[in-house]
Structure formats: structure tokens, C-alpha cells
N, C-alpha and C positions, 0 to 999 in steps of 0.2 A: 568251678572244678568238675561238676557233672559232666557241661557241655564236654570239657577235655578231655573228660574220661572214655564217653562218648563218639566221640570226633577221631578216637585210637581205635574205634570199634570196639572198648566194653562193654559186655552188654550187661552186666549187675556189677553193685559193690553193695557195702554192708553202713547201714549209719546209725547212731545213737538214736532211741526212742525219741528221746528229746528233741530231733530236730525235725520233727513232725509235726506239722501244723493244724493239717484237716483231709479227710480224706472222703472218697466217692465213689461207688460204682463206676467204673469203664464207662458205662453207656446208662449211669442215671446222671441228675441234676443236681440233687441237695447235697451240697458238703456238711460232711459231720465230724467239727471239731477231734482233734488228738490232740491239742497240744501237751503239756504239761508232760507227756512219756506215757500217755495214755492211748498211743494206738496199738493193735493185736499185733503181735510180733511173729505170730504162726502163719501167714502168709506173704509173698511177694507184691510189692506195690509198682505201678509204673509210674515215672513222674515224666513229664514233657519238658521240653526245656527251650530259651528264648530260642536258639538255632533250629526248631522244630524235628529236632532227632529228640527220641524217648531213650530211657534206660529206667533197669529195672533195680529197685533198692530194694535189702530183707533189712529189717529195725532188728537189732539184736534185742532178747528176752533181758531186761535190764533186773528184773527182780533176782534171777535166777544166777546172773553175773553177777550179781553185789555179793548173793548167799555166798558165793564160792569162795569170794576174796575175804570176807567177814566172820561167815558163820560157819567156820570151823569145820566145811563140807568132806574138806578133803584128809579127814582123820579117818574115813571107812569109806572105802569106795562103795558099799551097800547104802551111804546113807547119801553120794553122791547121785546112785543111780535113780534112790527114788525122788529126790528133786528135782531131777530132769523129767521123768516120767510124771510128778506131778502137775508139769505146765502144760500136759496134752487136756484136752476137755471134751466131757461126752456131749457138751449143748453147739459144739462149733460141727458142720456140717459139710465141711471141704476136707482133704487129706492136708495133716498140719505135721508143719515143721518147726521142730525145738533147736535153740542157737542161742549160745552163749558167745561176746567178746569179753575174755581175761586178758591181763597181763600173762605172756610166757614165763616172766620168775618166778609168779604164784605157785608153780609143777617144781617144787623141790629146792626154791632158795626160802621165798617167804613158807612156807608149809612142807615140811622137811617130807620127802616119798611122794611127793601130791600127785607125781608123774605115776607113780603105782599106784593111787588110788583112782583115776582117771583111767588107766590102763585098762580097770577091774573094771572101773561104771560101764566100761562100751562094752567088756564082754560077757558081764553080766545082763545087760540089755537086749547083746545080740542072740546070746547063748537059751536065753529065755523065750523070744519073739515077742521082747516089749517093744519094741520098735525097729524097722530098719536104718540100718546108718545110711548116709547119704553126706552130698554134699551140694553145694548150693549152685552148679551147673547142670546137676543130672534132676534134683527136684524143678528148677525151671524148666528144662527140656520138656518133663512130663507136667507141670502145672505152671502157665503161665498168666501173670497177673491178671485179679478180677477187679480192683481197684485202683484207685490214681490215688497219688498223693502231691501234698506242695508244700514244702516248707514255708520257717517264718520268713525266710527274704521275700520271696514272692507275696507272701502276705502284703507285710509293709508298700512294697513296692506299688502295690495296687488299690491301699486303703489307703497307707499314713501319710506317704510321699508326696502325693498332690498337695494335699494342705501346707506340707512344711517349705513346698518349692514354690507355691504364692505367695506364703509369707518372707523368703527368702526373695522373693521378686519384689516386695515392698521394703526392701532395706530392713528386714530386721535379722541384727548381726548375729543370734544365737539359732536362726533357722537358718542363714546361709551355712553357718559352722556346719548344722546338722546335715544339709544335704552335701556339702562336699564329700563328708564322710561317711556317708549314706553310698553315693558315687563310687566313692576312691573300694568300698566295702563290696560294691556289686563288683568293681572290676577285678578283685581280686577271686571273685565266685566266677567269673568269668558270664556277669552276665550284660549283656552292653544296654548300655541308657543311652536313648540318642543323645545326641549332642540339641536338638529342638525341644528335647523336652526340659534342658535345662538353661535359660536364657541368660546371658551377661548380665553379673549383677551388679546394680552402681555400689561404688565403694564410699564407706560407710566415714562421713566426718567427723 
């Protein structure tokens, strides 16, 4: 789906924490684990892709999007502004960007006025100089990514896959399962496995 995105000429989109695997300097070597929804969500990641075109993805702040839908954020827009302001931090050293993904009913079906209390957080933040608003075209234009990231498909693809497509090349019927749909999984990410890497497998008596 990146490639695609990519390939239309996107140059960002937005993705779950979760679907971040491990991440690295641009131009260092050691990858350092995110998974679990544990990467910083204050700044722009570049991730490569099999086509060799890059795009760049922001992880939305996943804590700060649960508060909203959960914890009652949107009964005072004073208490929404400062949960957004609490997710800037004075130990990060780069210009950071706060971003939330909701659901749109959350603004006045599920949280009755939620649209006025959001209303208030922006302009209580602007109105203040706790932050400038922005949006996620003009903060790349001026800060473009300082690290890479990969998700878990590339993970596997480079760790687990080899093992399960030998044992699938030795007839066994619960690794062949796995790699078809391993396969059928990448082609749907749109990412291509040659056809060599995956060799005719004898059928199972």
C-alpha cells in the first residue's frame, strides 16, 4: 500500500504506532526496536520501500488519542488543551509535532459539543503561544525526516520467512500454509516476492 501510495506521488501518510517495528538514524546503522507502539510520535520517519521510492510516515500520538475517546477529554476544552500540550517534552531536542488520529463522531455524536471543546483547545493554544498549529505538509516542508523506519512485514520478511519457505520446500504442510499467506499478505502491501524466492512445492500425500 505505501509503494501505491508512493508511486501517485505521496509523499507522507499517517500510521498507527503499532505498526512500527524499529527505527534508525538516516545515516546511522543500529536499529532500535519500536514495536509494541513504542516509537516517538513527535517526529517524521522515512521508510524505503521494495520499489526503491521512499515516503515519509508521522505515527500518530496513540496515548493522547485513546485519552480523547476514553477520558472524558472533551467535557472542557481547558482540559483538552493541556493533554495536548502535555505530550511536547523538554528532553527531545528537535522542533516536535503533537497529532492525534480520532474517530470524526467522537466531535458531538459520542461526546455531545466535543466539536466546541476542540474548537476552544486550538484556540486556547494559539491564542496563548503554546504551540503553533500546523499541518503535516508545512511541518515536513520545514523538518524532514531524521530517521528510517520498517515495519513488522519487512521484519518477517527478512527474519522469519526464510526459515518457514525451507520448511515449506521440505513438504511440510503447515509451513507451506504459512508461506502462501505470508505471499498472498505481502501482495496485498503491495510488496512483490519474486517468484525464485519461492520454489514449487511437492504436493503433500
Amino acid at each position: 500500500m505505501l509503494d501505491i501510495l508512493a508511486g501517485f506521488g505521496i509523499r507522507f501518510t499517517i500510521l498507527s504506532p503499532y505498526q512500527a517495528k524499529r527505527i534508525r538514524k538516516r545515516r546511522g546503522r543500529g536499529w532500535r526496536d519500536a514495536s509494541g507502539g513504542r516509537i516517538d510520535p513527535s517526529m517524521p520517519y522515512s521508510v524505503r520501500l521494495p520499489s526503491g521510492n521512499r515516503i515519509a510516515v508521522f505515527f500518530y500520538d496513540g496515548p493522547v488519542s485513546q485519552a480523547i475517546a476514553f477520558e472524558h477529554l472533551l467535557e472542557k476544552g481547558e482540559h483538552l488543551a493541556g493533554r495536548l500540550q502535555s505530550a511536547f517534552s523538554d528532553s527531545r531536542t528537535w522542533p516536535q509535532i503533537v497529532h492525534i488520529a480520532t474517530d470524526g463522531e467522537i466531535y458531538g455524536h459520542h461526546h455531545k459539543q466535543g466539536e466546541m471543546a476542540l474548537a476552544y483547545a486550538l484556540h486556547h493554544i494559539e491564542s496563548n503561544n503554546l504551540a503553533k498549529l500546523t499541518n503535516y505538509g508545512e511541518y515536513l516542508e520545514r523538518h524532514p525526516p531524521t530517521h528510517r523506519s520498517q515495519n513488522n512485514f519487512y521484519q518477517l520478511l527478512q527474519k522469519i520467512y526464510p526459515a518457514w519457505l525451507e520448511r515449506a520446500s521440505a513438504n511440510d504442510p503447515d509451513a507451506r500454509e504459512w508461506v502462501e499467506h505470508f505471499v498472498a499478505l505481502g501482495r496485498n502491501l503491495s510488496v512483490k516476492i519474486e517468484p525464485p524466492a519461492l520454489p514449487e512445492l511437492r504436493k503433500v500425500s
